[in-house]
C-alpha positions, 0 to 999 in steps of 0.5 A: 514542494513542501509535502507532507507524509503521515506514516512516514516512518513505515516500510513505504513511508520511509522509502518515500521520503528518502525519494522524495528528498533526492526529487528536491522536495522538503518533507515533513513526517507524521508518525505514531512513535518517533524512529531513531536515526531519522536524517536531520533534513526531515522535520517529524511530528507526532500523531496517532491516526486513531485518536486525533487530529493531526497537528495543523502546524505540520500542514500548513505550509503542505503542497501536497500531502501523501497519507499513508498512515494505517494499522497493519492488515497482515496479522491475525484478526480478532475483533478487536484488530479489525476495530483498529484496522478500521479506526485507524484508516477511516477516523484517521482520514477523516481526522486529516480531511477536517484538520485540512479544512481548517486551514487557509490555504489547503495542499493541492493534491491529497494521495491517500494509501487505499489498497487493492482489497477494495476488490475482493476476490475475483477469480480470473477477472481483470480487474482496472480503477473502473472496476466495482468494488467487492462485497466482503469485509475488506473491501467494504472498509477499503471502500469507506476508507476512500470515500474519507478521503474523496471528501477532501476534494470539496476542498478543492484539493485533487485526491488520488487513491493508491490502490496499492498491492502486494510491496516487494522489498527488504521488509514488507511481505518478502521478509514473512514470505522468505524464512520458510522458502530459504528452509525449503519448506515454502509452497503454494498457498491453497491450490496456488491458482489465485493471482497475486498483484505484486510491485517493486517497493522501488516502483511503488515509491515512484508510482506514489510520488507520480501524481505530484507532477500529474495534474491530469492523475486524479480518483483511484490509482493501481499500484501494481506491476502489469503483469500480476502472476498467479501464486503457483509461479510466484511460488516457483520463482521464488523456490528457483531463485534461493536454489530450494524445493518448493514443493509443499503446499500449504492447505487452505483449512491450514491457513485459516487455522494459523491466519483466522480471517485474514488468511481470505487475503492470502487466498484472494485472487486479485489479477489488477492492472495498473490502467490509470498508471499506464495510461498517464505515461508512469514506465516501470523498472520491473515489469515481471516478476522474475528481475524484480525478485532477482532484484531483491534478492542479489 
């Protein structure tokens, strides 16, 4: 196939490609700024997701498009942040749904990055694709950001939403998460009651690329491990891996004062499984969390 990432060059993005070139298929990657040391075998294009369209030539021959493209959630949020935040991933998906439609012959399948904010937090609720979305501002954004991409579907395209959540691998939030663990000075955050829904980057790069042979995989897709954990235990894991105390918590007014708004996300309690996955056959590597952390951490 012939398909097309935006984001490419991120920290899913460029995992994604590299899988996806091994899978046999021919990739295009859409970015804001190039990245040196791109392989010769990748074509690349330039586009800010914010400001443009992307150019239709780096679509027109797509058999699928994989839309990952977003201004990063994990800073601290000012207003003006969250304008980019929001800019970025709903103008950005509106801006690709419109270069879509002007082409002759649309992808078949659309697979559009969304995240598992859309519910909010949630205590002890399990939490599926069939359930509703939360009512703060994340969610609200990640809501519209989906409802974007749903409109490529009147294009005849078949649309996927990755709901995807905590990505464990080298970068990401493991490479924020560890400095302070490997100092012993890692902890709970809040009182660590909170689930978190985490997956192997290895898992969530062939969770993304599942649908591509799918036809059945449509509407919104966890991309999560099965087994989401609370803070506390990945907390303790964490600590017993790198052979170092974790015994400091951090309090939740100490987080909003070193996150501001953002730090709602640390302190969320998202306990998400990946029911469409599962039912359509998708076997992860790393189920729990204590392989997938050993895993990375060898």
């Amino acid at each position: 196939m012939n398909i097309t990432v935006t984001g490419g060059t991120g920290f899913i993005g460029r995992r994604l490609a590299e899988h996806l070139v091994k899978q046999g298929h021919t990739v295009h990657l859409l970015g804001r700024t190039l990245r040196s040391g791109l392989p010769a075998h990748l074509r690349f294009s330039l586009w800010d997701a914010a400001r443009s369209e992307p150019p239709l030539d780096a679509l027109s021959e797509s058999d699928a498009v994989i839309h990952l493209a977003g201004e990063s959630i994990g800073q601290r949020w000012s207003q003006d942040i969250k304008r980019r935040i929001r800019s970025s991933r709903i103008d950005g998906t509106q801006g690709l749904v419109s270069a879509l439609a002007k082409l002759s012959k649309p992808p078949a399948i659309l697979l559009s990055a969304s995240a598992v904010g859309y519910y909010g937090s949630r205590g002890e609720e399990v939490l599926t694709e069939d359930s509703a979305a939360g009512e703060d501002w994340l969610a609200q954004m990640v809501s519209e950001w989906e409802q974007s991409a749903g409109q490529a579907a009147s294009l005849g395209i078949r649309v996927v939403l990755l709901r995807t959540g905590m990505v464990l691998g080298p970068g990401g939030a493991l490479r924020q998460i560890l400095p302070p663990f490997r100092a012993g000075v890692g902890g709970r955050l809040g009182n660590g009651d909170q689930w978190m829904s985490w997956i192997h980057l290895q898992d969530a790069v062939r969770l993304i690329s599942f649908p591509l042979d799918q036809p059945g995989v449509r509407g919104p897709v966890n991309v999560t491990a099965p087994n989401p954990v609370r803070n506390s235990e990945f907390t303790r894991l964490l600590g017993r891996l790198l052979r170092r105390p974790a015994l400091f918590r951090v309090p939740e007014f100490g987080l909003r004062i070193l996150f501001g708004e953002m730090a709602s996300i640390l302190l969320a309690s998202q306990r998400v499984i990946p029911a469409a996955a599962t039912r359509a056959g998708f076997e992860f590597k790393f189920a729990e969390l204590g392989p997938a952390l050993r895993d990375l951490l060898r």
